[in-house]
Backbone bond lengths (Angstrom), bond angles and torsions (degrees), N, CA, C in turn:
res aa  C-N    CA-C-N  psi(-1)  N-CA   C-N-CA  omega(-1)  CA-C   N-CA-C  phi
1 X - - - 1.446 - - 1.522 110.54 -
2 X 1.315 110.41 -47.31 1.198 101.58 173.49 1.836 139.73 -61.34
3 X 1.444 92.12 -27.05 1.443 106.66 -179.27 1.757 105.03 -80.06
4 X 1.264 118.85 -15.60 1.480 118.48 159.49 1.385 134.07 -89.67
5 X 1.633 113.21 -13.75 1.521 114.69 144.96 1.306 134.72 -63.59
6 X 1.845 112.12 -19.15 1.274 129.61 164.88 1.115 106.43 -62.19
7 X 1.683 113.29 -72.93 1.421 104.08 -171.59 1.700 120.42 -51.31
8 X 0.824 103.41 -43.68 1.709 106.28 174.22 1.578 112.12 -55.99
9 X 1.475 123.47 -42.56 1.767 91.82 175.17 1.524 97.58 -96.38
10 X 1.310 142.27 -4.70 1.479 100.42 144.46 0.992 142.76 -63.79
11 X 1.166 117.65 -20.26 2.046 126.27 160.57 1.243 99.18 -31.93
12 X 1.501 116.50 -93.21 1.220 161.05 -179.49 2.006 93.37 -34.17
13 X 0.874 114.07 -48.55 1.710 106.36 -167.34 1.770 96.47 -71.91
14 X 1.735 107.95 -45.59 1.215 99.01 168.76 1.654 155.95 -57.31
15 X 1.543 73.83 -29.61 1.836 100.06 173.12 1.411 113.95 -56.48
16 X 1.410 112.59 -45.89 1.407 138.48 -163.99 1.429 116.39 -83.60
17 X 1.998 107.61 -25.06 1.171 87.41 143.58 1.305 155.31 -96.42
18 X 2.003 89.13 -3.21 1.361 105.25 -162.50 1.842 99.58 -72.71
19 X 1.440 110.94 -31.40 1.454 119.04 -165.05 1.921 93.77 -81.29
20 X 1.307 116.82 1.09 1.796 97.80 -156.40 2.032 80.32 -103.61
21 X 1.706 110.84 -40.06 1.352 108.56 154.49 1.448 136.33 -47.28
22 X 0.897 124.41 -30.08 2.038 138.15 -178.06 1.553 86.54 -90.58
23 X 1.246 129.33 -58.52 1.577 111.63 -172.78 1.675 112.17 -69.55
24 X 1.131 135.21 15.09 1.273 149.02 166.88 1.237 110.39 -95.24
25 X 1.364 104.41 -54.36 1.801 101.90 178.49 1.481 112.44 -62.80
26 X 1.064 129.89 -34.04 1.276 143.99 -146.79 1.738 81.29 -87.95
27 X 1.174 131.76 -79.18 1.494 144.05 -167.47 1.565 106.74 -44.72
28 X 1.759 122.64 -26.10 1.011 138.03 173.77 1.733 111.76 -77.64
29 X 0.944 88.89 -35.06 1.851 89.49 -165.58 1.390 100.81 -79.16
30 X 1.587 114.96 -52.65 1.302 150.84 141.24 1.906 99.75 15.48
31 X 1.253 89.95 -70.26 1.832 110.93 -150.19 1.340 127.15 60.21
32 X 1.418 129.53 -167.84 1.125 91.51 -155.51 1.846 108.23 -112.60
33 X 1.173 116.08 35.04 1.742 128.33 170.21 1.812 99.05 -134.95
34 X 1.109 106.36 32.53 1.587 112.97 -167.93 1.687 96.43 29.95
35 X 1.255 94.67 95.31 1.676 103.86 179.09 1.623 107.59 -111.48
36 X 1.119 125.52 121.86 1.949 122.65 -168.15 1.636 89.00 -68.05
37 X 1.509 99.97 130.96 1.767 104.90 168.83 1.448 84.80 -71.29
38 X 1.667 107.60 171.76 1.543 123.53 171.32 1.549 84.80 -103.71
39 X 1.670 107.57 142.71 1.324 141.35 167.55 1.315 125.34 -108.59
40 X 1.148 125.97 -176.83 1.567 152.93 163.55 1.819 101.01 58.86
41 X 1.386 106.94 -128.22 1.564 125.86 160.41 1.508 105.62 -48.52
42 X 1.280 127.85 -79.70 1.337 134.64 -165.32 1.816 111.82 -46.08
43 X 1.311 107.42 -4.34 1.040 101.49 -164.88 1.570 87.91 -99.79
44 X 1.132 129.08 -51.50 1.395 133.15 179.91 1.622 108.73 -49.18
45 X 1.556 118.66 -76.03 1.613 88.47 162.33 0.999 130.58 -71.45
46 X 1.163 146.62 -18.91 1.960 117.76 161.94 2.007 112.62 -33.82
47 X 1.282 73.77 -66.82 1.959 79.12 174.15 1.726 136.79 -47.81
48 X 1.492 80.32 -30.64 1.855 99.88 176.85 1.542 92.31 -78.37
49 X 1.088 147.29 -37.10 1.896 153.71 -134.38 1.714 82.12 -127.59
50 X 1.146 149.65 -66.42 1.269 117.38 168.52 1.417 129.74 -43.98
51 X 1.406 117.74 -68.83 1.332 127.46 -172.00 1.767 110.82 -50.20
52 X 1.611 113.15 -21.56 0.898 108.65 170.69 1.483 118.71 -71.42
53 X 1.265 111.49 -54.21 1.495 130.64 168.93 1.553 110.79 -26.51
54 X 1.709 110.48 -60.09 1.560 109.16 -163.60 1.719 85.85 -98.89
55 X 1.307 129.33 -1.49 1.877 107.96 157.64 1.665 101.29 67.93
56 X 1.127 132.36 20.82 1.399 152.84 -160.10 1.031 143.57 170.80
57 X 1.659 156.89 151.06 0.978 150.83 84.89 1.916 93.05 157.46
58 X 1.273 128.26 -146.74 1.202 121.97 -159.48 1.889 100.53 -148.76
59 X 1.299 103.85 134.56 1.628 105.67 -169.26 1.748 111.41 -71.89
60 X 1.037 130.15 123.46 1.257 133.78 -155.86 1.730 112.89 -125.07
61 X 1.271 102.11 -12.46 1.888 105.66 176.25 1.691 100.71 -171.03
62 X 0.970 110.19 156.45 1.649 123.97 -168.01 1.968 112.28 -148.30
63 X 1.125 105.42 132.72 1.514 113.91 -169.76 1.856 98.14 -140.51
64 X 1.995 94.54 148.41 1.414 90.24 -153.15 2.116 59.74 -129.79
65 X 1.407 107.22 141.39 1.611 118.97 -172.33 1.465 119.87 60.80
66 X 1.103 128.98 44.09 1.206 133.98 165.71 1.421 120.32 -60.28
67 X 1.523 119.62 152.67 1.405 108.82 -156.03 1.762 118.41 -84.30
68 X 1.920 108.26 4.23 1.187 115.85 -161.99 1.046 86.08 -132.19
69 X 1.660 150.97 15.59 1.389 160.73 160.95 1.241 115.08 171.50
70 X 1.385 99.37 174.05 1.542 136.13 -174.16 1.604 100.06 -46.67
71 X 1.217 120.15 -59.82 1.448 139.78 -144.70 1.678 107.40 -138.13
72 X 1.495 127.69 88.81 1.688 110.85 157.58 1.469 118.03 -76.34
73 X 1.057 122.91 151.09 1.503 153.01 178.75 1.544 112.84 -109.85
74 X 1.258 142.54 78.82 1.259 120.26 159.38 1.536 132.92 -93.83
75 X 1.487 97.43 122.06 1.585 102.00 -171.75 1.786 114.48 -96.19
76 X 1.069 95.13 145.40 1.487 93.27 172.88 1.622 108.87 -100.99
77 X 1.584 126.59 120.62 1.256 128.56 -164.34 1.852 93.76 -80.43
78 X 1.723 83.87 166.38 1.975 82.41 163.34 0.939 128.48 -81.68
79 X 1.640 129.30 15.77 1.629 130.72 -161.84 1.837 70.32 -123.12
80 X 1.164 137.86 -14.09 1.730 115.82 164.20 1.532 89.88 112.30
81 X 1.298 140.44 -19.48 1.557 126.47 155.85 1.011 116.76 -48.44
82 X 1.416 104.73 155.04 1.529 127.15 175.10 1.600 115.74 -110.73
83 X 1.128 119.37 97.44 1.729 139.00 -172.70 1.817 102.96 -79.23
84 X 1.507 118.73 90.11 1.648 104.26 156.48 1.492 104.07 -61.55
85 X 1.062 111.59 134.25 1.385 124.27 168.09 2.221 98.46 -122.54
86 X 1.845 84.61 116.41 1.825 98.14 174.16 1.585 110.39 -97.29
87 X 1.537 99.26 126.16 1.184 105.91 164.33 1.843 132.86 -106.21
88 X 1.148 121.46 175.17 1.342 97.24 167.80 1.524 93.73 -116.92
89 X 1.865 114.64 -161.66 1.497 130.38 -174.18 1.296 121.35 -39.30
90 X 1.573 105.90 -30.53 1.583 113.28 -158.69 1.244 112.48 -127.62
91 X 1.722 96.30 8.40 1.993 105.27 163.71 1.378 106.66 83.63
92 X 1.331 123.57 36.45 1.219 137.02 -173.04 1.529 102.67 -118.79
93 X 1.672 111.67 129.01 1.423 105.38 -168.33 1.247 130.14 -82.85
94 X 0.920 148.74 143.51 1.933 141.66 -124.38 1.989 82.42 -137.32
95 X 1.680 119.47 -50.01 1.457 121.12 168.14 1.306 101.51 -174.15
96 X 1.322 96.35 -133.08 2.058 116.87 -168.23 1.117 96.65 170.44
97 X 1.505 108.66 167.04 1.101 126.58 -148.74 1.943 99.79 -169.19
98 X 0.782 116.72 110.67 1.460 138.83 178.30 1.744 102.70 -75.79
99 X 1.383 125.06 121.93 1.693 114.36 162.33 1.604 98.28 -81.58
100 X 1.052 115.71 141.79 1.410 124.69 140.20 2.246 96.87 124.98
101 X 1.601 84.30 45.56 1.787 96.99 -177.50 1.228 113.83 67.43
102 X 0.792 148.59 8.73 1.780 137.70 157.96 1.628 107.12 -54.11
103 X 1.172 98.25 173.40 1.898 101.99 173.18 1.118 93.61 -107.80
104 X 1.539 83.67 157.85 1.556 97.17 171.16 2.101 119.57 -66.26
105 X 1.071 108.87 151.75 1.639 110.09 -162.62 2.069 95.12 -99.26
106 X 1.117 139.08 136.74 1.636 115.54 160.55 1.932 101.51 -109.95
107 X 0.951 101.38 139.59 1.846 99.47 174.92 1.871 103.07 -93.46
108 X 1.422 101.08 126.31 0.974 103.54 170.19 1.828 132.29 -68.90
């Protein structure tokens, strides 16, 4: 009897972690306004058309309907800022936006 109360909360201990892990990923992928990362192709140029834009740093989060374009880009610069870079449909840059009070920049 006893060796089947074992097996039973290890079931159960496992389940709980396997499901407490998947609800992590999910909240991760998620972000945090359940924002759709951009995928496939589109994801490669958005990133190529940002990184060009900020001439630096490494793409660190991606949003597909953002409320200031088609496509967000967030880059992380090498001085440790975080650059939204807005795109529109065709990966054309709409502006940016610097964290830490800067204005936003638009490329002509």
């Amino acid at each position: 009897m006893k060796r089947k109360g074992k097996w039973i909360l290890g079931i159960v201990l496992s389940a709980a972690l396997i499901g407490g892990g998947t609800g992590i990923a999910v909240a991760t992928t998620a972000g945090d306004d359940d924002e759709t990362p951009i995928s496939g192709p589109a994801l490669e140029k958005a990133s190529a058309a940002a990184l060009a834009h900020t001439g630096e740093g490494k793409v660190t989060d991606t949003e597909v309907g953002d409320e200031e374009g088609y496509y967000e880009v967030e880059v992380t610069l090498d001085n440790g800022k975080q650059a939204d870079v807005h795109l529109d449909q065709d990966f054309k840059v709409l502006g940016s936006k610097v964290d830490g009070g800067d204005k936003p920049s638009d490329k002509d």
